[in-house]
Biopython code that builds the backbone (N, CA, C, O; Angstrom):
import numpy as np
from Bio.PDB.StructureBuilder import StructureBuilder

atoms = [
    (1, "UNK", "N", (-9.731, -10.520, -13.515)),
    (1, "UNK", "CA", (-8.905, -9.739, -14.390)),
    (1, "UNK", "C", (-7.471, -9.765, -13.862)),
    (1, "UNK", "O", (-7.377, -9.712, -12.636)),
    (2, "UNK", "N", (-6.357, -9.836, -14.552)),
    (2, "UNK", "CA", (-5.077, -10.186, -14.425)),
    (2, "UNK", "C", (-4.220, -8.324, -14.326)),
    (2, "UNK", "O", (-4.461, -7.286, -14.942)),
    (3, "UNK", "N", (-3.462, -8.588, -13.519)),
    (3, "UNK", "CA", (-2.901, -6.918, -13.320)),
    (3, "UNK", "C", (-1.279, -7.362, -13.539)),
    (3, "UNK", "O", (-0.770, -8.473, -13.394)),
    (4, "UNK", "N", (-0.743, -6.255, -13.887)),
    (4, "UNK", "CA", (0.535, -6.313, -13.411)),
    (4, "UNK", "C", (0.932, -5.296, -12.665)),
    (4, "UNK", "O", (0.746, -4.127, -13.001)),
    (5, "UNK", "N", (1.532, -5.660, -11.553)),
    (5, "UNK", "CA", (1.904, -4.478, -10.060)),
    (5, "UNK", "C", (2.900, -3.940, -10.885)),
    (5, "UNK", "O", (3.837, -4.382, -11.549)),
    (6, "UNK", "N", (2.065, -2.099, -10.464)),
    (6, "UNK", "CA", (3.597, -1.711, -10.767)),
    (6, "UNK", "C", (4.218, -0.757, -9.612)),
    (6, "UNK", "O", (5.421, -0.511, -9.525)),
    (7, "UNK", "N", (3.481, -0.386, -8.967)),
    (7, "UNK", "CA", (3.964, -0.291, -7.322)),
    (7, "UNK", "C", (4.887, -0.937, -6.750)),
    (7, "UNK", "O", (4.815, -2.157, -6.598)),
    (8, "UNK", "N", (5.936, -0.190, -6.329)),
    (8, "UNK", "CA", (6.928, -0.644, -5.627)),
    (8, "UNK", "C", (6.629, -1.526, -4.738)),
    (8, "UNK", "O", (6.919, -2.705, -4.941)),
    (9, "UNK", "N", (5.888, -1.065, -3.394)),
    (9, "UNK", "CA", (5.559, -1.804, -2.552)),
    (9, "UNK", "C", (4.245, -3.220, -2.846)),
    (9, "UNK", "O", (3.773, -4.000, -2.019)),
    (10, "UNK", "N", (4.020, -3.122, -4.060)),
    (10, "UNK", "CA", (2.793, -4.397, -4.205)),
    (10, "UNK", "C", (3.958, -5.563, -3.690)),
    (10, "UNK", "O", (5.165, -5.533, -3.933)),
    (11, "UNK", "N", (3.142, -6.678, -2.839)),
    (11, "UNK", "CA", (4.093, -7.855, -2.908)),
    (11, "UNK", "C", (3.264, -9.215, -3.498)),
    (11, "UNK", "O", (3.800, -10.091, -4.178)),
    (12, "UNK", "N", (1.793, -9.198, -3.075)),
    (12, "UNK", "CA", (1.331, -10.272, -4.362)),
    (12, "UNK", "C", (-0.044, -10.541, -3.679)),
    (12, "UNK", "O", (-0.355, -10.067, -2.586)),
    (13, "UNK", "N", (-0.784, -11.296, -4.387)),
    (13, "UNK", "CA", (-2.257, -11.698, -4.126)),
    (13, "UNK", "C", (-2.344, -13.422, -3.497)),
    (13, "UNK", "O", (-1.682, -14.431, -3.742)),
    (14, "UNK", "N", (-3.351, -13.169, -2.711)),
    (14, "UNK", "CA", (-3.238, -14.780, -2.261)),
    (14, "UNK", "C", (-4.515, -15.094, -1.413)),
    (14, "UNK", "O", (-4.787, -14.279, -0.532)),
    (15, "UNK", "N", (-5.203, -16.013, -1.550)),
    (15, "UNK", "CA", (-6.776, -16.273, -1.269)),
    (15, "UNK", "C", (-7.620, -14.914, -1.291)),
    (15, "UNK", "O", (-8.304, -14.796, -0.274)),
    (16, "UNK", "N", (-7.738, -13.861, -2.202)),
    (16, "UNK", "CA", (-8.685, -13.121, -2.063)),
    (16, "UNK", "C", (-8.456, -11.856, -1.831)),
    (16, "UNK", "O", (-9.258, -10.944, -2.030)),
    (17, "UNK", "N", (-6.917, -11.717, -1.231)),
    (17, "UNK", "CA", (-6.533, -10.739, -0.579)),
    (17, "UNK", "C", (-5.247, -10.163, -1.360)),
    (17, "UNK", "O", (-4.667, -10.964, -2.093)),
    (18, "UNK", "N", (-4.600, -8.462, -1.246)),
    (18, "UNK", "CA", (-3.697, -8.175, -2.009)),
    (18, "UNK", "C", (-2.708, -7.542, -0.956)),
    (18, "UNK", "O", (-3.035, -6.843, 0.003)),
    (19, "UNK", "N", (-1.628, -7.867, -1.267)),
    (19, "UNK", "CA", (-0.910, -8.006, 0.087)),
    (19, "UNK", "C", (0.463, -6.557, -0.275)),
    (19, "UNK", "O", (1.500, -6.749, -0.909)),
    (20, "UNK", "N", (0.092, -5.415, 0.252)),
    (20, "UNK", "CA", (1.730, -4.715, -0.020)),
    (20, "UNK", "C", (2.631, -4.740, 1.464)),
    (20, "UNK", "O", (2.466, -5.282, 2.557)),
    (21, "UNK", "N", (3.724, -3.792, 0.827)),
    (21, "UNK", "CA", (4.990, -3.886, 2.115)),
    (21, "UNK", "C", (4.397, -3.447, 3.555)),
    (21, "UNK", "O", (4.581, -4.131, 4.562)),
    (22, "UNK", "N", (3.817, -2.487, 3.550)),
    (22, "UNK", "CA", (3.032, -2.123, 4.878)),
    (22, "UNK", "C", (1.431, -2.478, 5.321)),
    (22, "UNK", "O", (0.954, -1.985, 6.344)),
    (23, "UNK", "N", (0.646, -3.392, 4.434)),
    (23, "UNK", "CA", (-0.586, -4.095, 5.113)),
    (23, "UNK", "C", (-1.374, -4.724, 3.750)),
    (23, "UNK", "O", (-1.041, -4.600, 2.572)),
    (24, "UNK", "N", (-2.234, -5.255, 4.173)),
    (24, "UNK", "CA", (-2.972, -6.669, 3.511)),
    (24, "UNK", "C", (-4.444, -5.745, 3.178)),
    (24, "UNK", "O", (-4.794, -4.737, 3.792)),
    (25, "UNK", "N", (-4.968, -6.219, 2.351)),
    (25, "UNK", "CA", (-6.463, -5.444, 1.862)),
    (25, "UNK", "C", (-7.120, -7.107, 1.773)),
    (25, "UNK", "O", (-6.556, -8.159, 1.471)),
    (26, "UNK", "N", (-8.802, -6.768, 2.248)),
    (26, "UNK", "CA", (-9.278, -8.119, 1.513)),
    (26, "UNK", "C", (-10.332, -7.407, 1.593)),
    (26, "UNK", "O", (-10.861, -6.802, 2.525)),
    (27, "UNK", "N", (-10.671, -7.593, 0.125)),
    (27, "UNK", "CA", (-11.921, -6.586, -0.575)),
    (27, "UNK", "C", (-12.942, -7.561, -0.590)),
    (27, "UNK", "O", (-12.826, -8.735, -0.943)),
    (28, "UNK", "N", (-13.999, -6.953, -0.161)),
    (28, "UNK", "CA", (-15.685, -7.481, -0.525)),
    (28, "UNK", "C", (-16.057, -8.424, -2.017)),
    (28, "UNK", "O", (-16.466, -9.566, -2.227)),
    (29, "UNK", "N", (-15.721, -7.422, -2.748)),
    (29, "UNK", "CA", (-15.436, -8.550, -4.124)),
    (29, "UNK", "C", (-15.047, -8.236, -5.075)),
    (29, "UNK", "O", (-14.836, -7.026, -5.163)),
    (30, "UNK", "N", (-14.766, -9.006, -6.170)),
    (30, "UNK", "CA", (-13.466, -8.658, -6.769)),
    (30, "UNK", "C", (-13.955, -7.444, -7.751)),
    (30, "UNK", "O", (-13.097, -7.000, -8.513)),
    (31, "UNK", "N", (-15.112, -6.937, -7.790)),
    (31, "UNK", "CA", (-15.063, -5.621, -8.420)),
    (31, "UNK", "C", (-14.436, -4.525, -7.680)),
    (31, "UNK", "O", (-13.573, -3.844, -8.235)),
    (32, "UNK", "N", (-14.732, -4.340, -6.695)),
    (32, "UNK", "CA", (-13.914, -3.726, -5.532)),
    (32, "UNK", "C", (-12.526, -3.868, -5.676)),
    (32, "UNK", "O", (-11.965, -2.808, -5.952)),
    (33, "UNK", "N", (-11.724, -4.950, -5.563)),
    (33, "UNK", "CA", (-10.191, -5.174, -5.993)),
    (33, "UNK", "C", (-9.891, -4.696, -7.217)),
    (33, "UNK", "O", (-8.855, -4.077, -7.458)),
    (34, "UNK", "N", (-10.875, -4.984, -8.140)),
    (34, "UNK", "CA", (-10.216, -4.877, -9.763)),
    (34, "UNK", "C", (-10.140, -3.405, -9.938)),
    (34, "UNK", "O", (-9.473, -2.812, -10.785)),
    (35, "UNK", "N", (-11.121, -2.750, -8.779)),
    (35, "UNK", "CA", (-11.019, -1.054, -9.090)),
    (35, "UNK", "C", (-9.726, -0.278, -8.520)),
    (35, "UNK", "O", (-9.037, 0.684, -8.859)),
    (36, "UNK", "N", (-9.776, -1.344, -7.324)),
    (36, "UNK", "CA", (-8.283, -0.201, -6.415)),
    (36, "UNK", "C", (-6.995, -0.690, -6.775)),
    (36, "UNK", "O", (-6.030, 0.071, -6.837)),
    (37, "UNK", "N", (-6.869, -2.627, -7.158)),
    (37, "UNK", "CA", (-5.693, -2.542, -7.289)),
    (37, "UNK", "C", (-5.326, -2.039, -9.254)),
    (37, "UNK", "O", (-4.257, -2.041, -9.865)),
    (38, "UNK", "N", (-6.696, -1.681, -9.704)),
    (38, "UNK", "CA", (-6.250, -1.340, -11.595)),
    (38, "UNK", "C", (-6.326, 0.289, -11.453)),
    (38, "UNK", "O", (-6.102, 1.071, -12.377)),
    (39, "UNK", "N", (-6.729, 0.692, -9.952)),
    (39, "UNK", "CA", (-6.160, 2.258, -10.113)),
    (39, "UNK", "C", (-4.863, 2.722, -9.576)),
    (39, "UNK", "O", (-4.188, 3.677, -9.962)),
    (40, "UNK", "N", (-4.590, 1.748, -8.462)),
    (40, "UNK", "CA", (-3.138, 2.344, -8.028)),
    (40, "UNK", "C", (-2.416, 1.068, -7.632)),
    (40, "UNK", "O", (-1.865, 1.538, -6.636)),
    (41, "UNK", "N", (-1.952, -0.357, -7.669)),
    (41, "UNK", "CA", (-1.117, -1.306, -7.732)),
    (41, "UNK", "C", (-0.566, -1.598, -9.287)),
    (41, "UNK", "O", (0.533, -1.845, -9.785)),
    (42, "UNK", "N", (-1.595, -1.475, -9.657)),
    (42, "UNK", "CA", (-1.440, -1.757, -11.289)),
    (42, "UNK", "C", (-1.022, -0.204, -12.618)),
    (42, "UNK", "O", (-0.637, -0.333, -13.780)),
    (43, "UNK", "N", (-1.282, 1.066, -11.873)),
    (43, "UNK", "CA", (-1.286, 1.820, -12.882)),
    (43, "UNK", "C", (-0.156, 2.648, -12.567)),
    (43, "UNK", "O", (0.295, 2.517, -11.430)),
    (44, "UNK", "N", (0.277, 3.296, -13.169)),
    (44, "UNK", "CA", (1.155, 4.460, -13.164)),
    (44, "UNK", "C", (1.108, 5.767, -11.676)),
    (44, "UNK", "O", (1.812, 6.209, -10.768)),
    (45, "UNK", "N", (-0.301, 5.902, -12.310)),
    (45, "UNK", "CA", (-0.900, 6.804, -10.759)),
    (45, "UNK", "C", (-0.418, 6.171, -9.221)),
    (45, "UNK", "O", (-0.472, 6.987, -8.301)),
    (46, "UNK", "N", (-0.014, 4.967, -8.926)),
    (46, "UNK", "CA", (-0.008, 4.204, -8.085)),
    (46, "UNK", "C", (0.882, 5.393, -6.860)),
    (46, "UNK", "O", (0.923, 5.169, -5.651)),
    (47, "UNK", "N", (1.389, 6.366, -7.392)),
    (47, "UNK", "CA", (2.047, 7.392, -6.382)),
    (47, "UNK", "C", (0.487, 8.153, -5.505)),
    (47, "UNK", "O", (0.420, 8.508, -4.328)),
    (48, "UNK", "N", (-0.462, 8.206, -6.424)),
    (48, "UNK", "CA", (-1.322, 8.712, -5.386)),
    (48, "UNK", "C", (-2.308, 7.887, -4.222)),
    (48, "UNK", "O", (-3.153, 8.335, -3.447)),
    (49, "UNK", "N", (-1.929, 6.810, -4.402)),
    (49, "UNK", "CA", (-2.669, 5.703, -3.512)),
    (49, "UNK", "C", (-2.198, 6.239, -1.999)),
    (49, "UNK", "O", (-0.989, 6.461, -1.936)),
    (50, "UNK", "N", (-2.737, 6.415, -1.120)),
    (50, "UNK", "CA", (-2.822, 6.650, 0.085)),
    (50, "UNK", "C", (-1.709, 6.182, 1.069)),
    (50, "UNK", "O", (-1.081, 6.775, 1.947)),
    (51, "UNK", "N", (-1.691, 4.785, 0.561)),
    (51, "UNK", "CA", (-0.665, 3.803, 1.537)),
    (51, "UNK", "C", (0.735, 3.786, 0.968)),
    (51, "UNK", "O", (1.739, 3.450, 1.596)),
    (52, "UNK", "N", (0.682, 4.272, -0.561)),
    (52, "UNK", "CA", (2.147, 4.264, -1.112)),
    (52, "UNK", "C", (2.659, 5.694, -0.680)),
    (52, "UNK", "O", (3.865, 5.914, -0.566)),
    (53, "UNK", "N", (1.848, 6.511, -0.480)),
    (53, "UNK", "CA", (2.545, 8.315, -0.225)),
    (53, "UNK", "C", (3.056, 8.013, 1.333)),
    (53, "UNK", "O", (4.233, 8.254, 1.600)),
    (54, "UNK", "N", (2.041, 7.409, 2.505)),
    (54, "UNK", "CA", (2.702, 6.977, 3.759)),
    (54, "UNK", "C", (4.133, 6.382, 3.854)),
    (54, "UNK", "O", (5.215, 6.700, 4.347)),
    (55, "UNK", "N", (3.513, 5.191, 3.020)),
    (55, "UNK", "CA", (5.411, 4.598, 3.010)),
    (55, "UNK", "C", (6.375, 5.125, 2.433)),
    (55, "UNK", "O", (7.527, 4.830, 2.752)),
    (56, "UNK", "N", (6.044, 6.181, 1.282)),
    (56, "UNK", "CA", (7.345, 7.371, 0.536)),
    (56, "UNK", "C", (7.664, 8.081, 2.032)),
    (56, "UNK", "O", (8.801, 8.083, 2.504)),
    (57, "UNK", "N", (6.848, 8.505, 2.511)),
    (57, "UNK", "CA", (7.003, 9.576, 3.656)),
    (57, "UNK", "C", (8.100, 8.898, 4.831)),
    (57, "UNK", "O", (9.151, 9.323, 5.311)),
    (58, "UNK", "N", (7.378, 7.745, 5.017)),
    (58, "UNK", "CA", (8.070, 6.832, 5.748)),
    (58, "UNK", "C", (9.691, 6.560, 5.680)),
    (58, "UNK", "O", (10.565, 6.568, 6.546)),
    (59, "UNK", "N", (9.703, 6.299, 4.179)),
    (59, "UNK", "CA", (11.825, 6.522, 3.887)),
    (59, "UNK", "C", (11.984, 7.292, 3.392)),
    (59, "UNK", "O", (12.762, 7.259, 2.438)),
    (60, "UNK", "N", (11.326, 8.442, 3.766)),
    (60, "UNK", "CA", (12.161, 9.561, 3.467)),
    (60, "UNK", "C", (12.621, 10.148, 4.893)),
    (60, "UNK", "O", (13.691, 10.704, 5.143)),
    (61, "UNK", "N", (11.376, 9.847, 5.908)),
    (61, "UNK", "CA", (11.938, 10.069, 7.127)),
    (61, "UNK", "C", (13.090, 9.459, 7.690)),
    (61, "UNK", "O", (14.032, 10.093, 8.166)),
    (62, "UNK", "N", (12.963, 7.583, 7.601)),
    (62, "UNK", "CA", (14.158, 7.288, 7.685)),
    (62, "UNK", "C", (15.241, 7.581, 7.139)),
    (62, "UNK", "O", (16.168, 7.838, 7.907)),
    (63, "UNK", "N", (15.484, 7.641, 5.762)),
    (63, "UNK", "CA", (16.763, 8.480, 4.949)),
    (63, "UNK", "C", (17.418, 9.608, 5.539)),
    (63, "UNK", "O", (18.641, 9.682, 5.419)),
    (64, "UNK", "N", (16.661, 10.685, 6.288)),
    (64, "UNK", "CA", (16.941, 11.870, 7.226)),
    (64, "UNK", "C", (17.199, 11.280, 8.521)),
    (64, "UNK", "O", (17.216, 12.183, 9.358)),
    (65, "UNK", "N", (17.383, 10.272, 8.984)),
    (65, "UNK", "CA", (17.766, 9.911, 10.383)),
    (65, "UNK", "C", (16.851, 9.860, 11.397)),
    (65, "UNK", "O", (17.241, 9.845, 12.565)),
    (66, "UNK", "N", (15.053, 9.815, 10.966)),
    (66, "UNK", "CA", (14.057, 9.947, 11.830)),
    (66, "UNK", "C", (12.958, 9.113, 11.716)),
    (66, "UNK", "O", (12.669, 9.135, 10.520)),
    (67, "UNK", "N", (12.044, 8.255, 12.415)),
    (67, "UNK", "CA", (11.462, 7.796, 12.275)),
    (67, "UNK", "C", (10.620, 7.889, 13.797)),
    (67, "UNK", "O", (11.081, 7.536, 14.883)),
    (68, "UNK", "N", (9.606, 8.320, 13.604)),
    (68, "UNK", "CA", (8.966, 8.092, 15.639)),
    (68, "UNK", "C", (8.969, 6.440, 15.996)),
    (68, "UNK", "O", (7.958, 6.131, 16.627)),
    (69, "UNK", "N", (9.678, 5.566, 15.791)),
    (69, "UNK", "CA", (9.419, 4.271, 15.871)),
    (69, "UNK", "C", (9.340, 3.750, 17.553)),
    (69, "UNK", "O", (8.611, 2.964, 18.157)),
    (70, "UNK", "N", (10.565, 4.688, 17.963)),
    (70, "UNK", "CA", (10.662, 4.535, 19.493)),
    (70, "UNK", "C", (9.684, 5.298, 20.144)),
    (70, "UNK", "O", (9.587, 5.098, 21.355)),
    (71, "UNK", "N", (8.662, 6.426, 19.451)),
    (71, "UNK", "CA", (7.678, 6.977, 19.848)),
    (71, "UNK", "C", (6.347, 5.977, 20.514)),
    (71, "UNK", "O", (5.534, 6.350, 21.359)),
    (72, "UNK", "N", (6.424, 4.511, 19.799)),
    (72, "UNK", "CA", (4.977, 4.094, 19.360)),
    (72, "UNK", "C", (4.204, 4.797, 18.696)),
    (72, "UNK", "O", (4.517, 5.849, 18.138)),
    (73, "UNK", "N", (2.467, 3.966, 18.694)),
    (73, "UNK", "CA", (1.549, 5.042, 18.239)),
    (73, "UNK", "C", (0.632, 5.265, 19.149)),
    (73, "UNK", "O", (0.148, 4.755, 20.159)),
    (74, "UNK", "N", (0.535, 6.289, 18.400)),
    (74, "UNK", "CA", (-1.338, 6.949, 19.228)),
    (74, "UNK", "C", (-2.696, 6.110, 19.182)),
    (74, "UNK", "O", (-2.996, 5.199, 18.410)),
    (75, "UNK", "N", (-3.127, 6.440, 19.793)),
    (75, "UNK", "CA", (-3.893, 5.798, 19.831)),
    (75, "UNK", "C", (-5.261, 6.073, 18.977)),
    (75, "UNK", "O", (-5.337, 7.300, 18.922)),
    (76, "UNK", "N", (-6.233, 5.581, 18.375)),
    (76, "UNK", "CA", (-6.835, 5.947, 17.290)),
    (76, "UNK", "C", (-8.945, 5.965, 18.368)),
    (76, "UNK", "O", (-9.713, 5.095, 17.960)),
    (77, "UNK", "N", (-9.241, 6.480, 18.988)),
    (77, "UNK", "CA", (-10.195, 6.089, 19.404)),
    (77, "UNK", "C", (-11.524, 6.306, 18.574)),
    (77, "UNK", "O", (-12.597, 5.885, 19.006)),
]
sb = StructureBuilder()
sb.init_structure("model")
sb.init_model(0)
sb.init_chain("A")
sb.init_seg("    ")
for serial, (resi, resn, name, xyz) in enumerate(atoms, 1):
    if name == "N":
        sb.init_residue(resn, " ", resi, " ")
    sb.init_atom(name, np.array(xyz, "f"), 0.0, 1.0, " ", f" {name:<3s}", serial, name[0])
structure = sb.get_structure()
């Protein structure tokens, strides 16, 4: 099934996988893709997708002069 991104951050599809500004997805199969990227790459809703509210958060922090970048990260155990 054919989408059109309407997410800012979508940047494009390529062997299998859907690629935005902050990380790569490669879904099990394409019912799996056709569900996440036709609920939030492709739809309007695309503000509630998980990874697009991070990266809003993300420049908005930078826009305010902050980012923990020089922090690193934590560690996730």
């Amino acid at each position: 099934m054919a989408f059109v991104a309407i997410c800012p951050y979508y940047i494009k599809e390529l062997n299998g996988q859907t690629f935005c500004e902050v990380c790569r997805f490669k879904f099990k199969d394409r019912i799996m893709r056709n569900n996440f990227v036709g609920s939030y790459c492709a739809s309007f809703d695309y503000t509630s997708c998980p990874i697009c509210k991070e990266t809003d958060a993300y420049y908005d922090r930078k826009d305010n002069g902050y980012t923990n970048e020089e922090d690193g990260f934590e560690e996730i155990i």
